[in-house]
C-alpha positions in Angstrom: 0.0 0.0 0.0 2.5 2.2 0.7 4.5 1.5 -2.4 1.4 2.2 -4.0 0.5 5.4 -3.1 4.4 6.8 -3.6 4.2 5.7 -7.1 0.5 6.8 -7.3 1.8 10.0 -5.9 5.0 10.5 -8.1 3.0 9.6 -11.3 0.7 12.6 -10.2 3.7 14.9 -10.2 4.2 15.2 -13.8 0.9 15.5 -14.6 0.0 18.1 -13.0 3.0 20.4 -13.5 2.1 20.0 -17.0 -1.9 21.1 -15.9 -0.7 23.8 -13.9 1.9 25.3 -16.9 1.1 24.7 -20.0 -3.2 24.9 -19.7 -4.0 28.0 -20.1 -6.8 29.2 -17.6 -10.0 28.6 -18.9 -9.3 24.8 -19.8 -7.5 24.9 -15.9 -10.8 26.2 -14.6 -12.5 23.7 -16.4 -10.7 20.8 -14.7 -11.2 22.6 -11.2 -14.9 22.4 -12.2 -14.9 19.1 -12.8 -13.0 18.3 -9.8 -15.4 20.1 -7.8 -18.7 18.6 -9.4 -16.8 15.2 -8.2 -15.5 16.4 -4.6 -19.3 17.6 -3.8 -20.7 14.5 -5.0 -18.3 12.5 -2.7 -19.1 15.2 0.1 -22.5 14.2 -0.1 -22.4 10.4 -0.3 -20.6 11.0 3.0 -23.7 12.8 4.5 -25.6 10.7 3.4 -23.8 8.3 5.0 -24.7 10.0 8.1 -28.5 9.9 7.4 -28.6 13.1 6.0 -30.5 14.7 2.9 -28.3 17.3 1.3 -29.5 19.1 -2.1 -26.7 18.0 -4.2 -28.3 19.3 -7.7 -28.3 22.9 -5.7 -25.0 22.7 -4.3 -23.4 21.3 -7.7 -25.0 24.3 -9.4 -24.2 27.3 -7.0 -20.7 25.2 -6.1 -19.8 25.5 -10.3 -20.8 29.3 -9.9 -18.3 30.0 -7.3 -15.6 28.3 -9.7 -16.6 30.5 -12.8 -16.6 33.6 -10.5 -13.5 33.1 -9.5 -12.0 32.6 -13.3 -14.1 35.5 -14.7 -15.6 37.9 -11.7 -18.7 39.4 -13.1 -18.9 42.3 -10.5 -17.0 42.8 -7.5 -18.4 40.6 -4.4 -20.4 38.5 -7.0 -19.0 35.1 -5.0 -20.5 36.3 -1.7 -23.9 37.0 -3.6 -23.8 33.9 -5.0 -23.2 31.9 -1.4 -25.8 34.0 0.0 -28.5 33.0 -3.1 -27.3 29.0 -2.3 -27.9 29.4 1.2 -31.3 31.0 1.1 -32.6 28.6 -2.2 -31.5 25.6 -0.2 -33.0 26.4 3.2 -36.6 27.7 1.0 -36.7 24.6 -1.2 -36.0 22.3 2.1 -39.2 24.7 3.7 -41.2 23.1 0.9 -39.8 19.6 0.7 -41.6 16.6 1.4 -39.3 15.5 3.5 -40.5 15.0 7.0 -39.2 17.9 9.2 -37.2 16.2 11.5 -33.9 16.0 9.4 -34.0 19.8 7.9 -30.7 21.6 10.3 -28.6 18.4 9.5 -29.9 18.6 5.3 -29.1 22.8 5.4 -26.7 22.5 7.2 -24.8 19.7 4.6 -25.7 21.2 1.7 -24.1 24.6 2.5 -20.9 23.0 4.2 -20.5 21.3 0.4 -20.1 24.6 -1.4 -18.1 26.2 1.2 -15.8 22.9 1.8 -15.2 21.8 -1.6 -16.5 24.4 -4.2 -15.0 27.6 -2.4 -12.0 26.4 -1.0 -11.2 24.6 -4.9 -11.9 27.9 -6.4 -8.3 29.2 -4.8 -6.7 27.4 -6.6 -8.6 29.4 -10.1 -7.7 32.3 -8.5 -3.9 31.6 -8.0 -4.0 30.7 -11.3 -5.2 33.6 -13.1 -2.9 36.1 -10.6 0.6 37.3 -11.4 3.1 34.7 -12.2 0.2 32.1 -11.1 1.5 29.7 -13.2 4.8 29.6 -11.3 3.0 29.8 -7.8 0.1 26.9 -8.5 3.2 24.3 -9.2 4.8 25.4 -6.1 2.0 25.1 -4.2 1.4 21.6 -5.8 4.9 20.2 -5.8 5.2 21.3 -1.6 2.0 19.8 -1.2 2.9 16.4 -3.2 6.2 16.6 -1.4 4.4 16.6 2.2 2.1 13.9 1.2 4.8 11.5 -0.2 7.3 12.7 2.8 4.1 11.8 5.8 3.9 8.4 4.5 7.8 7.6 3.4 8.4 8.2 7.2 5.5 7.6 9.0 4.1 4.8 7.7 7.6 2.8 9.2 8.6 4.5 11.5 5.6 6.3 13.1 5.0 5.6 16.9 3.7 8.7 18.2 0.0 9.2 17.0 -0.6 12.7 16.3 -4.2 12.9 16.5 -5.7 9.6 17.5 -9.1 10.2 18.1 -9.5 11.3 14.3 -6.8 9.8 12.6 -5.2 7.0 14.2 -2.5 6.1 11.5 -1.2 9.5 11.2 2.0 9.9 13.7 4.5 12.7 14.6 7.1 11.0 12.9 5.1 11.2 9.6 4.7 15.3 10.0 7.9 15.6 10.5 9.1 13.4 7.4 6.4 15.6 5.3 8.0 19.1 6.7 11.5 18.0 5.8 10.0 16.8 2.5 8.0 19.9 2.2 11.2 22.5 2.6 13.6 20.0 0.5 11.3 20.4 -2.4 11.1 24.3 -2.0 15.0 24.5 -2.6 14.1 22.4 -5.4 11.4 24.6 -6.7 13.3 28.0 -6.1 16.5 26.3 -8.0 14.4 25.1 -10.9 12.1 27.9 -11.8 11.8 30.5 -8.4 15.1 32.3 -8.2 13.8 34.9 -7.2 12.5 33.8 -3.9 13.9 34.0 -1.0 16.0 31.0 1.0 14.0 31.8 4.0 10.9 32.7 2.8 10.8 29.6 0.3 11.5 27.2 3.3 9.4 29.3 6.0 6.1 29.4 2.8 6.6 25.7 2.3 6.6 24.7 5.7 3.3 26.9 6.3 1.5 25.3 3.1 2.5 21.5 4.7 1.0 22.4 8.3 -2.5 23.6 6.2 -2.3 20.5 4.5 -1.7 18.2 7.3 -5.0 20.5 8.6 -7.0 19.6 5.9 -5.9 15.8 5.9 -7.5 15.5 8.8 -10.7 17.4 8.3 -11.1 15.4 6.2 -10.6 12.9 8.4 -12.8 13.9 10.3 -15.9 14.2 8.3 -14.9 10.2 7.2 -14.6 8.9 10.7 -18.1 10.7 11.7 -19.8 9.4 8.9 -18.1 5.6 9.2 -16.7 6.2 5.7 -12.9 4.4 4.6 -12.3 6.6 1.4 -14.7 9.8 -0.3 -14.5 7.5 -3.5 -12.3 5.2 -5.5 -11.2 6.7 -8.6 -7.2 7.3 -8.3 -5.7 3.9 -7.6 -4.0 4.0 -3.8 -5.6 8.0 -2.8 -9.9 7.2 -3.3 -11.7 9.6 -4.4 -10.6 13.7 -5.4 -11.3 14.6 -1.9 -8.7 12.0 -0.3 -6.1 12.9 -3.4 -6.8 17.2 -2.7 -7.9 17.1 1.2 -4.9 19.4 1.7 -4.5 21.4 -1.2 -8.0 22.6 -0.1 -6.5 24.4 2.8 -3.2 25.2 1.8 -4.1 27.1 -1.6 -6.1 30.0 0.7 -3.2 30.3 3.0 -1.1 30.6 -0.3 -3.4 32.9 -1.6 -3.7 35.0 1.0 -0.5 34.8 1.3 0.5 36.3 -2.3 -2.2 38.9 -1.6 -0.1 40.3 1.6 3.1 40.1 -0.2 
């Protein structure tokens, strides 16, 4: 299994360096869309798995306007308009349902999480893209964030012995952070060798070492959404990950901290 996932992982690498490069934006934002139509389906089997009724068709559809808002922003604050539109929709056509009305907090409730969770945190990632030199920035981000994944399980998969956060992810150890920070600021030498020169030594390592603490955050939200709902994997489409939201658990909090990040800088 292991073996699995490092090749699964270093396959990955290549690929998308060449989707973060050479795409242009539109046909990038068009992948993010498609990942995100697939993440909020997978966020919603796992409700469901809790008993829950989330409005997936609403959530897809507001979820994929987020996306395009954040390739093409048709007026200024047009993303908050359209979360505020989901949210009131979704609570008026669950007002209506014929569902019974025990149920209608944990159905909301879901539905909404969706487009935040998966549609609004993915759409960072459109936004990097579409910035100044985002190109050169969205590989970073992905290559640290590949790096910290690969690094976690090289080191913590044999050598773990101190859990880090048992009660939601009992395979994950200290040993295994550790192995993906040092993995995480080895490849940012890389990255600033290769095509960054202009970055900073300490920046680089301190930026890459910020974006593989997100990540390990979002790995175990993720987590923790799984473990609630009795769910192994979100899906089982990449061979040795599961589904988009096991392979992009962490990109989905370390692209706003990168984000925010460029914004500040």
């Amino acid at each position: 299994m292991l073996h699995k996932r490092v090749i699964s992982g270093l396959l990955f690498l290549p690929i998308f360096y060449l989707i973060a490069w050479k795409l242009q934006p539109v046909y990038f934002t068009g992948l993010v869309l498609a990942a995100v139509l697939v993440g909020l389906y997978e966020f919603y089997r796992i409700a469901e798995a809790r008993g829950t009724k989330p409005n997936a068709m609403l959530g897809s559809v507001f979820g994929a306007l987020i996306v395009l808002e954040a390739y093409q922003p048709l007026m200024y604050g047009m993303g908050g308009v359209y979360l505020g539109a989901g949210l009131l929709l979704t609570m008026t056509v669950r007002l209506f349902s014929r569902r019974p009305v025990e149920g209608a907090l944990e159905d909301v409730a879901a539905t909404v999480l969706g487009v935040f969770y998966v549609a609004l945190l993915f759409s960072f990632q459109v936004s990097i893209r579409t910035g100044f030199e985002g190109k050169q920035w969205l590989v970073f981000l992905y290559f640290i964030i590949w790096a910290s994944d690969i690094g976690a399980y090289s080191i913590g998969i044999p050598f773990g012995k101190h859990r880090l956060y048992e009660k939601v992810s009992p395979k994950k150890s200290i040993e295994g952070l550790i192995g993906a920070l040092i993995a995480s600021a080895g490849m940012a030498l890389l990255c600033r060798a290769w095509f960054m020169p202009s970055l900073g030594l300490e920046e680089a390592i301190g930026l890459a070492l910020a974006l593989a603490m997100a990540g390990v955050v979002g790995d175990l939200v993720e987590s923790l959404f799984k473990r609630a709902a009795g769910v192994k994997d979100s899906g089982g489409i990449i061979p040795g990950h599961g589904g988009v939201l096991d392979r992009m658990d962490s990109m989905l909090f370390a692209a706003p901290v990168l984000y925010f990040y460029l914004r500040m800088r």
